[in-house]
C-alpha positions as CSV (number, residue, x, y, z in Angstrom):
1,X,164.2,188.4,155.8
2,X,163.5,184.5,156.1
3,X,165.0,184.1,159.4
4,X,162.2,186.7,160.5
5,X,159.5,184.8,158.8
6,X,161.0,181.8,160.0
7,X,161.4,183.0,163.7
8,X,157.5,184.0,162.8
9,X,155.9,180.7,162.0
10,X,157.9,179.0,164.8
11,X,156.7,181.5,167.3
12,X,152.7,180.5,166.0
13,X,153.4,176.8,166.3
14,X,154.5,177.6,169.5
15,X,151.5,179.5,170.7
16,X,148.9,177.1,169.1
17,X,150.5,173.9,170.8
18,X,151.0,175.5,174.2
19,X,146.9,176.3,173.4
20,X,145.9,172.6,172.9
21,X,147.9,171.4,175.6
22,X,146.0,174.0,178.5
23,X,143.0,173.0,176.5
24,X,141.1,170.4,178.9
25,X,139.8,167.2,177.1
26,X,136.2,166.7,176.8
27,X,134.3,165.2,180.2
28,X,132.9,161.9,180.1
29,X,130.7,160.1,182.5
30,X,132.3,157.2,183.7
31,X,130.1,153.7,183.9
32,X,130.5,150.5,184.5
33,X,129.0,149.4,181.3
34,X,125.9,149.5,179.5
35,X,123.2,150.0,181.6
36,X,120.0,147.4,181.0
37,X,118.0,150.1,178.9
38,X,121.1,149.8,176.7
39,X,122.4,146.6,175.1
40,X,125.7,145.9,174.7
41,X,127.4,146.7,171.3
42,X,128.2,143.7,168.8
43,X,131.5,142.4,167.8
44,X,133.1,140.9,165.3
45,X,131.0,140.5,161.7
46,X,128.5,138.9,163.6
47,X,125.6,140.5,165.7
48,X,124.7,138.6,169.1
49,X,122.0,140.1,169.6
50,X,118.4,137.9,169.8
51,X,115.4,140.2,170.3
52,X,113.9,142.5,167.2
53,X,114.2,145.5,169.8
54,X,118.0,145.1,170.3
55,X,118.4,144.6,167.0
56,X,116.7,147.3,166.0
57,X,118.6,149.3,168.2
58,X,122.1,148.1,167.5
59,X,121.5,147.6,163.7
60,X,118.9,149.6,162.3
61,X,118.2,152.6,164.2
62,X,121.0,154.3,163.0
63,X,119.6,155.0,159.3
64,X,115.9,154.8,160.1
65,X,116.0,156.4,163.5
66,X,114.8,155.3,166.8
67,X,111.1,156.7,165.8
68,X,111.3,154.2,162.4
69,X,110.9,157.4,160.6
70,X,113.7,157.5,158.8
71,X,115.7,160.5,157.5
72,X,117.5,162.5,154.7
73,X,120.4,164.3,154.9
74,X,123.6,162.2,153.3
75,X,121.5,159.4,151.7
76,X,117.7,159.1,152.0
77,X,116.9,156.6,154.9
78,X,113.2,155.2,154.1
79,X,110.4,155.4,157.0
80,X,109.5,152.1,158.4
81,X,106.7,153.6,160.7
82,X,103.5,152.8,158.7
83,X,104.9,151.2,156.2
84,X,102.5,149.8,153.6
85,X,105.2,147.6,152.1
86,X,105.9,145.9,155.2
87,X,102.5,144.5,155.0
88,X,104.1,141.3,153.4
89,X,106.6,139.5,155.2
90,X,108.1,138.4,152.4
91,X,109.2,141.7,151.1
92,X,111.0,143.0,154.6
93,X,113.2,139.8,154.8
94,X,114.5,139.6,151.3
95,X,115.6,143.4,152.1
96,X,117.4,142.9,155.1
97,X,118.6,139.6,153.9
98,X,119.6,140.7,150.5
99,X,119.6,144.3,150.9
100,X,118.5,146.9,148.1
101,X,119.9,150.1,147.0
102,X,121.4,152.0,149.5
103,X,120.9,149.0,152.6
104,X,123.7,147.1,152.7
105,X,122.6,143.3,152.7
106,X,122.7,142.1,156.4
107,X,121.8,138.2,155.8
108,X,125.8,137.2,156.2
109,X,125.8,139.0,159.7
110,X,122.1,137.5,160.9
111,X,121.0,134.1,161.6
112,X,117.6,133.4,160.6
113,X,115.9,133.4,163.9
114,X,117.8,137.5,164.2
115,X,116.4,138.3,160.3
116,X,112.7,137.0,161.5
117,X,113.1,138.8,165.1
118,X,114.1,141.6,163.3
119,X,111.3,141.6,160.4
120,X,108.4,140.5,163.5
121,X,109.6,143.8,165.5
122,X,109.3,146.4,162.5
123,X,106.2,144.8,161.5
124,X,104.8,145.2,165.1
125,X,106.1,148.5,165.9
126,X,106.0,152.3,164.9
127,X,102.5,151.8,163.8
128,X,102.5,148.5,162.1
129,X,100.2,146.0,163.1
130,X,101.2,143.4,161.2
131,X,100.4,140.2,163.3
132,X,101.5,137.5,161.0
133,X,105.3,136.5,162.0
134,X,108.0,135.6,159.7
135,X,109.6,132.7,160.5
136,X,113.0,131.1,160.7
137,X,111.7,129.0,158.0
138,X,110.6,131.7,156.1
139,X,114.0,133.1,156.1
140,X,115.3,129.8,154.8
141,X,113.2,130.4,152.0
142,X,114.4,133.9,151.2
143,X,118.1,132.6,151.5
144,X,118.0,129.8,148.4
């Protein structure tokens, strides 16, 4: 009786990896690289990165969303777009600098020209009109 359970299983292993290997692999496109609507990825610990929009892109976007509306699902990603707290410039760079609750605190991986590129674009964009940049300075400040 176990041979024929044996003989059983082995038969269904057989079968399921015979399956996966006629199975095609997914298509990709094939590029040469990013394309200029798309910057390059960082590397390292580090971000190289120098305008708010890439960094935005590359850092941010991917918890508060490419609209700066933010989402829930796993963890609760706060909206940026109209933002009343962002009215200060203070209060956005200690956050990404020092981080708070569920952001992780970014100010090891920026320089402070990136924090205050960063802090500028979110102020300027997705319905903030917050004219009044942050500067490099100003992220000293926050740093101490």
């Amino acid at each position: 009786m176990t041979h024929g359970k044996t003989s059983l299983s082995t038969a269904i292993a057989a079968t399921m990896s015979a399956a996966f290997l006629l199975t095609p692999p997914p298509a990709y496109t094939q590029g040469t690289g990013p394309s200029a609507s798309e910057p390059a990825l960082s590397a390292g610990f580090g971000f190289v990165e120098k305008s708010g929009e890439e960094l935005f892109a590359n850092v941010c976007q991917g918890c508060h969303m490419s609209d700066g509306k933010g989402a829930t699902g796993a963890g609760t990603y706060p909206s940026l777009a109209g933002n009343s707290n962002l009215e200060a410039g203070g209060y956005p760079l200690a956050i990404v600098v020092n981080g708070q609750r569920g952001m992780p605190p970014f100010g090891a991986m920026l320089s402070d020209d990136q924090v205050a590129a960063i802090v500028n674009y979110v102020r300027t964009h997705f319905g903030n009109r917050y004219g009044d940049a942050v500067t490099s300075e100003d992220v000293r400040g926050v740093r101490r």
